[in-house]
N, C-alpha and C positions, 0 to 999 in steps of 0.2 A: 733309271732307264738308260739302257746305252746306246748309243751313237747308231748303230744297227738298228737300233728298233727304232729310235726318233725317224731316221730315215724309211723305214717301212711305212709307219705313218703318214709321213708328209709324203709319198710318192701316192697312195692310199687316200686322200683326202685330196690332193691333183684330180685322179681319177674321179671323184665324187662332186667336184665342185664345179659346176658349170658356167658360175658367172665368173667374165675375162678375165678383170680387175682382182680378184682376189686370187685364182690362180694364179696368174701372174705374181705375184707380191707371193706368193707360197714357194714359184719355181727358181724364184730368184734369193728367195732364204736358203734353201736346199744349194744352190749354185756354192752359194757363200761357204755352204759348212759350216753354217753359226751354229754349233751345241747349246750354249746358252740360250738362245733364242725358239729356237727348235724345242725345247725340254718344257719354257713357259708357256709354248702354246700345245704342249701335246703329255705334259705330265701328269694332265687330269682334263675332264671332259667338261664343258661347261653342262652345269646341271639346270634342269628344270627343277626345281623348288615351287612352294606351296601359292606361289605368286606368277611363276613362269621365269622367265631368263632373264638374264644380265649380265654384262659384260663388257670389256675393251674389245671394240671393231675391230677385223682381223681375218688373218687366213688362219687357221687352223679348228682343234676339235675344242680350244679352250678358247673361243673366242665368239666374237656375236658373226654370223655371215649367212649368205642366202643359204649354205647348206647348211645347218647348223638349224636354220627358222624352218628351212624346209623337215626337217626330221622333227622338230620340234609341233610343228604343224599336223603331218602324218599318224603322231600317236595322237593328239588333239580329236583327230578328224575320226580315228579307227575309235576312240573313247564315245563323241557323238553319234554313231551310226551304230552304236551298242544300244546306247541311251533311246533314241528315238529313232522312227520310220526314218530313213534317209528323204523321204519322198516331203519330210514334214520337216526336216531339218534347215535351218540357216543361222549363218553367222556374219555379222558385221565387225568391220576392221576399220580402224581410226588411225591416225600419225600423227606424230608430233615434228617440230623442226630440226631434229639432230640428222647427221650424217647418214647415208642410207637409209632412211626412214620411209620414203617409197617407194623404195626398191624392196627393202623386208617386208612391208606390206601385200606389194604383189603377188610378191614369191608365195610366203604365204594364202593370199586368195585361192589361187592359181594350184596349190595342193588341193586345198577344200572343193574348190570344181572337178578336181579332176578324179576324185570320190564320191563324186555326183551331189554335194551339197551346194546346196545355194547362197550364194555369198553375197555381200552388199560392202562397196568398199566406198570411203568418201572422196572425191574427186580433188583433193587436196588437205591440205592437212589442218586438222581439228583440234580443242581441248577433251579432253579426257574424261570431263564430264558427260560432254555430248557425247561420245561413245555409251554409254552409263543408258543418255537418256532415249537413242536411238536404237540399241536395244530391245529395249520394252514398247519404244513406239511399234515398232517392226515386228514385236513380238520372235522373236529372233532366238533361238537354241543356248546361244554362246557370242563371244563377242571378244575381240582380241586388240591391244591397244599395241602400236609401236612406240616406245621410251623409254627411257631411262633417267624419270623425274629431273631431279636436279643433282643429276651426278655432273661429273666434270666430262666437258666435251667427246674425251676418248673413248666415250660409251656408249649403249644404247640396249635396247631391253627389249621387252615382250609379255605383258599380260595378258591373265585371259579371265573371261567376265561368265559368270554361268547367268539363264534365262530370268533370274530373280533382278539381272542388272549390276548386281555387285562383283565383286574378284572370287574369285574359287574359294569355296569351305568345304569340309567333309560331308560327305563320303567323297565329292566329286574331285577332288584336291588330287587326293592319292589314288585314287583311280585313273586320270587323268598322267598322273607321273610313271603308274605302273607302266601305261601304252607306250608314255616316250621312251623307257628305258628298252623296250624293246624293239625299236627300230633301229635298223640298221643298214647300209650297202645305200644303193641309190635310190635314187626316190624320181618318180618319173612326172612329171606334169605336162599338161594340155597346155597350147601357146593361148596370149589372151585373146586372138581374135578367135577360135576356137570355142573358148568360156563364152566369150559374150555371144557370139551365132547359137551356143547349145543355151542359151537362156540361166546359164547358170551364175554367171557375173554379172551385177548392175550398181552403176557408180550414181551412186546420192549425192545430196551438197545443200541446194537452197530450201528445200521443202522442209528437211528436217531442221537445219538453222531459223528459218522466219516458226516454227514448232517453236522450238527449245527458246529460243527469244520471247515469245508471249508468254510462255508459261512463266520464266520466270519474272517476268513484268507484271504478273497476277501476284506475284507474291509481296508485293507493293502493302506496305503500311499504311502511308500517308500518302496515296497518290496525288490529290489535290494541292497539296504541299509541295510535289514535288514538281507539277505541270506548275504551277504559280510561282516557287522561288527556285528552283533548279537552277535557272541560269544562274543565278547568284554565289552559286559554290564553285570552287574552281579546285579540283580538279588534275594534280599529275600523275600519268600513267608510265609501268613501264613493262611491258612482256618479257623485258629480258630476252629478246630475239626469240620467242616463243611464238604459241598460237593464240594470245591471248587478243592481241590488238583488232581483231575485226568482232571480238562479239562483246568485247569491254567496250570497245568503245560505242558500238549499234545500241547496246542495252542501257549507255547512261547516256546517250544523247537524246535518243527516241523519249527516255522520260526529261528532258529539258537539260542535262545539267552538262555543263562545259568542261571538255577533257582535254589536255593536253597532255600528246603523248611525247617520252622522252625519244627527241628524233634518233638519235647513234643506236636508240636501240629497238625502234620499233620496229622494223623490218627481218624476219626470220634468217636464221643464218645459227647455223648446227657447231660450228666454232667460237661463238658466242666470246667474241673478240675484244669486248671492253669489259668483263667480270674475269674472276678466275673461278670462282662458282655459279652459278644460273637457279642461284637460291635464294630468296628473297628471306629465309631467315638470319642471313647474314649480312649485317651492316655494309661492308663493302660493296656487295651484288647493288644495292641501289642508292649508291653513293652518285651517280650521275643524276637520278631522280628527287633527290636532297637538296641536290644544289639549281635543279631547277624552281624544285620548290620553292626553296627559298628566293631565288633570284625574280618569281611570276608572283610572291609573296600568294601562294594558295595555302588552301581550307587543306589540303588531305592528300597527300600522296598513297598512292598502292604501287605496289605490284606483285606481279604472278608469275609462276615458276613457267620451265616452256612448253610442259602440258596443261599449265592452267588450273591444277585441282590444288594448289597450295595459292595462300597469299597474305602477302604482309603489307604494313601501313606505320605511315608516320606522321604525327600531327603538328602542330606548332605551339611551343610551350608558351610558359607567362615571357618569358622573353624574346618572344620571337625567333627562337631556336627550333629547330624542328627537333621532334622525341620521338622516338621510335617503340610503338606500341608491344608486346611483345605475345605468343602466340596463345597461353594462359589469357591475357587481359583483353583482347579484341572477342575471344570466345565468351569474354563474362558479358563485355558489352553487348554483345549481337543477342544474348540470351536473353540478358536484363529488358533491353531495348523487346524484343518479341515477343516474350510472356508479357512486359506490362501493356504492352500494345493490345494484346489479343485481350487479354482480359479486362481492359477500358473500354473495347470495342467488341465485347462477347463472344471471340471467334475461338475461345479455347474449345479443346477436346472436351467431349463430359470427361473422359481419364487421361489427362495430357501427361508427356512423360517426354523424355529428351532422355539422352545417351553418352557418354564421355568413356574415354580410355582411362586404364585406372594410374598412370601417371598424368593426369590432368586434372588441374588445379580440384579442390575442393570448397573451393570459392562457387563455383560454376554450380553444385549441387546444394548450395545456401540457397542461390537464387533461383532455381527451379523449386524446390519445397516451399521457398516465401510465397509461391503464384499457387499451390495448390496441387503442384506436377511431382511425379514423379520420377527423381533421377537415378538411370541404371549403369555401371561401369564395364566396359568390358575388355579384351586383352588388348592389346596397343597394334592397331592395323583397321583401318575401317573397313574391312573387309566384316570384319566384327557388329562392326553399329549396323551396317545392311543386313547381319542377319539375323541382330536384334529388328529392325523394322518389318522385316520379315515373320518374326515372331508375333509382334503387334496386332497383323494383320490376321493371319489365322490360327493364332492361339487365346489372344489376351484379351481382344478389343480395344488397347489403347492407342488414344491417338498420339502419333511420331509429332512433336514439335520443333525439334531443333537438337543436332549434334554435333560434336565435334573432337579437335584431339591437340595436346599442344602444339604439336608440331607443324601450325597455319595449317590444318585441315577442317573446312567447317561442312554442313550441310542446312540447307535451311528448306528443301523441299523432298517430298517423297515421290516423285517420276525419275531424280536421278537416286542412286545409291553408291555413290564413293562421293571423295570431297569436292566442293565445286568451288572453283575460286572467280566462275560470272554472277553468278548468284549471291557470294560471299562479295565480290564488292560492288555489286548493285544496293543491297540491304546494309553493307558498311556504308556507303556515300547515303544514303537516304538517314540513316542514325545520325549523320554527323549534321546533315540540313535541320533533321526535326531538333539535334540538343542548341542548335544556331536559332533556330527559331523560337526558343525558350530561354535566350541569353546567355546558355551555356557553351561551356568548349567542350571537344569530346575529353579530355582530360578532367575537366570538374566532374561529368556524367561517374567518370571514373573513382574519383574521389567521393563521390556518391553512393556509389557502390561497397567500396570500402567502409564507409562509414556506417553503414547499413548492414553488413553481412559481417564486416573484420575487414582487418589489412592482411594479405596476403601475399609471399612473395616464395616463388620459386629459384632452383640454381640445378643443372645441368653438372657431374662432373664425369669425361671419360677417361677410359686407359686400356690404351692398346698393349696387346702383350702382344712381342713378335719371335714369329716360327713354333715349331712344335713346342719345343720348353713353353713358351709363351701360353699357346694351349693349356697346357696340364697345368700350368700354376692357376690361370683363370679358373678351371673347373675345382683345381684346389680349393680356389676361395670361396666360389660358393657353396662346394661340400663344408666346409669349416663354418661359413654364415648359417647355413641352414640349420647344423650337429650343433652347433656351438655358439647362439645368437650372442650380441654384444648386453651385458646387462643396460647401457644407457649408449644414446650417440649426443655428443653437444653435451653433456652434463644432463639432459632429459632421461627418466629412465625409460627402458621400453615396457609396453602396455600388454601387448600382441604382437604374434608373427603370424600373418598369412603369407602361406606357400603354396602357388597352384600350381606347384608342381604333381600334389598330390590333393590337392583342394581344401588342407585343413587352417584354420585358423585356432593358431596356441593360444592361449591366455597364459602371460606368467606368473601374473599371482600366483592362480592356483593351481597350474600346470595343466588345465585340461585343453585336450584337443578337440576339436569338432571340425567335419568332415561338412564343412557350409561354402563352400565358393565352387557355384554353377558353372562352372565353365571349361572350356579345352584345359589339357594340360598343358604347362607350359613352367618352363624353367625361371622364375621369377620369384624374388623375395618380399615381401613390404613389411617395413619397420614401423610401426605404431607405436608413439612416443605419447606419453605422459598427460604432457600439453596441447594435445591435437596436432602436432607435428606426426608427417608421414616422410619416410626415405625407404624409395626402390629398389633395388638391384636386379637388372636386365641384362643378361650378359645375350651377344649377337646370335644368332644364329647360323651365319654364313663367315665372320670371319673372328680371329681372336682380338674381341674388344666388351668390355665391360660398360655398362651405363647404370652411376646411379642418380636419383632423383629424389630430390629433397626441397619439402614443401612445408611453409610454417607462415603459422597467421596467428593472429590476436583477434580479442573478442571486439564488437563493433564499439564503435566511439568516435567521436570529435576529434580525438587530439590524433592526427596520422605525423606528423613528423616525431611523436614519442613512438607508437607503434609501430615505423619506418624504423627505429634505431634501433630497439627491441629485435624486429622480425632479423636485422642484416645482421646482429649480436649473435645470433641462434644458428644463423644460417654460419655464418663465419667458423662459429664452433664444430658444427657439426661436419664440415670440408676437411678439418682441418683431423678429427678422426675418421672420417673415411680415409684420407689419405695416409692414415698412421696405420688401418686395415691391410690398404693396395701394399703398401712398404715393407710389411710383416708379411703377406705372403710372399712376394717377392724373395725376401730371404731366404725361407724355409723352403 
């Protein structure tokens, strides 16, 4: 793009953008004559994708900013008033603590009123759940979340939830995308005192939080257990400068049990200035929460990312060392722990059945078939398992018990439909009171586990290719993985190739294909080894980067530090040819 047209643009996008601050910061780029600068914000649009937007905050047309939410909104809103009577229409809007978070919010609203839909926004900012579950309370069209999970500070997003409570799936997805791509020029909105005089704005907060707080206090296992020894478990919390701190902490105090939350970070704050990620799957993020743990000598640290729908945990091992659970084994716990509960206490479904992503352990579906349930897998996003539960309901009859995904995403109720990380550590803290009330640590429970289904042990490897070359070699490799599977990975030979790319599952034996996996297409490999070892390959869809995933267990037994050095042997091998894969494309 040359220097001409960057500047067309940004004179172009001044004229468009009404709020000060970002103008500002656009006039003063343009002043500068930074090409450079000027080209990353204007040499491609930031896109709404199947999830909605994301992005570094910013002036320009590649960046997250009130215009930018506002046109993004506008196709949102011309999509809803297709779908339904406008007259019948509303959408509710939630925020997280990042950086403009409500201010996007408003802007947003503030579109939807002023196309006459009725909107419902939260008076301050919320988890992500509760969006989910306010939703369906409200009965509500659609539903839009301000965030950008647990990206790094420079960010900030935009979801959008269709009437079932979960995140956009088809048809509404691309229907949805079609409208924003056709907005353009400016986009006009009503002021808020405006909205709220025409009855079209109404800001919510306590009615639906003391809602969403019972609800999931019904989902209580051992309630008398936990009114009786709750205080006895202690307890550290950390939000990570998030939304998590006012409903984490209402929901495990109200059942008795003592929270201590980490102070540096419980108080929100969108620069989130003692991590360098706001992700609680990464050891560093709650390295302050570790050392409090350790120092209040508690039963169980959590924490939750700054929307609250992820969360992680650390226990205390045989010495005293806190271990850090990981997102695989807190999901077998919470299952294990729910199916035997229910079915001690008779409250399973007559057809119980729980949901996983198909890179999530296979540990997790031992344990669902031991209880009678059965488990279904589906693409990696719970946007998925909502509409599996979806299916449940009016297609199948079965009853939804419990889902999740490795990635600290669980779900343990069906009012909300995306991950909930209040609920995830209400039912983790109540697990960890009941294996304490049986003389166990959550660690032995684990080891329980283990020994009852196999030892299981996952590993994560990526690689980013960078700029266009980087591109084409990715899509290389998975044309060549797909044409061209590896006979064995790790000295395992392979079994089967399912590709839902096209839905077939090979068999190598005998070469036949069968066209058997129910699901969206999607550009993904699975590697069926031998030995019940499975390895993924996920490559991104939004930027050039590969993920593959590789999972290996042993049959059940006693002896887990032999099945421990086995599983790490297999696992080791098999890194070590993917990586000889990634290298060889690389080459060629």
């Amino acid at each position: 793009m040359t220097m001409d047209e960057l500047v067309r643009k940004a004179k172009e996008y001044i004229e468009l953008e009404e709020h000060p601050v970002f103008k500002k910061e656009m006039e003063t780029i343009l002043e500068k004559k930074d090409e450079q600068d000027l080209n990353d914000r204007f040499y491609t649009e930031l896109s709404f994708g199947t999830g909605g937007l994301r992005g570094v905050i910013g002036a320009g047309y590649n960046r997250m900013n009130p215009y930018m939410v506002r046109r993004a909104t506008q196709g949102l809103g011309n999509y809803i008033r297709a779908a339904v009577p406008v007259e019948k229409a509303s959408v509710v809007i939630a925020y997280d603590s990042r950086n403009y978070s409500p201010t996007f919010a408003l802007e947003a609203a503030l579109v939807l009123c002023t196309q006459g839909i009725k909107t419902y926004v939260f008076e301050s900012l919320r988890p992500t759940p509760e969006l989910s579950f306010a939703l369906r309370t409200l009965g509500a069209t659609s539903g839009i979340v301000v965030t950008a999970s647990h990206n790094p500070p420079e960010y900030n997003g935009y979801k959008v939830y269709w009437d079932d409570g979960g995140q956009i799936v088809p048809p509404h997805d691309k229907g949805i995308i079609d409208e924003v791509r056709k907005v353009r020029g400016r986009i006009e909105v009503m002021t808020r005192e405006e909205a709220e005089q025409n009855g079209l704005l109404e800001f919510i907060g306590k009615d639906i939080d003391d809602a969403f707080v019972e609800m999931i206090k019904k989902y209580s296992l051992q309630p008398e257990l936990m009114r009786r020894e709750g205080r006895n478990l202690k307890v550290v919390y950390t939000p990570l400068h998030g939304t998590g701190t006012m409903l984490v902490e209402r929901v495990l105090s109200e059942m008795g049990i003592s929270v201590i939350t980490v102070p540096q970070q419980r108080e929100p704050d969108g620069n989130f200035p003692t991590v360098d990620y706001p992700n609680p799957e990464e050891a560093s993020a709650l390295k302050l929460g570790l050392e409090l743990a350790q120092k209040e000598g508690a039963d169980l640290l959590m924490g939750t990312d700054p929307d609250s729908d992820r969360l992680g945990i650390a226990v205390p091992g045989p010495d005293g060392e806190f271990v850090l659970i990981n997102g695989n084994q807190l999901g077998s716990l919470l299952a294990d722990y729910i199916f035997s509960q229910r079915k001690e206490q008779g409250t399973l479904p007559q057809k119980p059945a729980m949901v996983k992503t198909i890179v999530t352990t296979e540990l997790q579906a031992r344990i669902a078939e031991a209880y009678g349930a059965a488990c279904y897998d589906v693409l990696t996003g719970f946007k998925y398992i909502a509409e599996k539960m979806m299916e449940f309901e009016t297609r199948t009859g079965e009853g939804y018990v419990f889902g999740g995904e490795e990635s600290y995403g669980y779900l343990i109720e069906t009012e909300v439909r995306d991950k909930d990380a209040i609920s995830a550590a209400f039912l983790t803290a109540e697990m960890a009171l009941y294996n304490r009330a049986r003389g166990w640590s959550v660690l032995d429970h684990m080891n329980d586990i283990y020994r009852r289904f196999g030892y299981f042990k996952e590993i994560l490897i990526s690689k980013y290719f960078k700029g266009q070359k980087g591109l084409a070699i990715m899509n290389g490799l998975m044309d060549r993985l797909r044409s061209d599977p590896p006979a064995s990975l790790g000295s395992m030979k392979l079994s089967a190739l399912k590709d839902y790319q096209d839905g077939t599952t090979l068999a190598i034996g005998t070469g036949k294909k069968e066209k058997n996996l129910d699901m969206p297409s999607s550009n993904v490999l699975q590697f069926l080894l031998e030995d019940g070892s499975v390895v993924t390959a996920r490559p991104s869809g939004t930027e050039p980067k590969i993920k593959f995933y590789a999972s290996c267990c042993t049959q059940p037994g006693p002896d887990l530090a032999r099945a421990e050095q086995e599983v790490a042997r297999k696992l080791e091998d098999i890194q070590k040819d993917i990586e000889c894969i990634i290298a060889e494309a690389e080459r060629n």
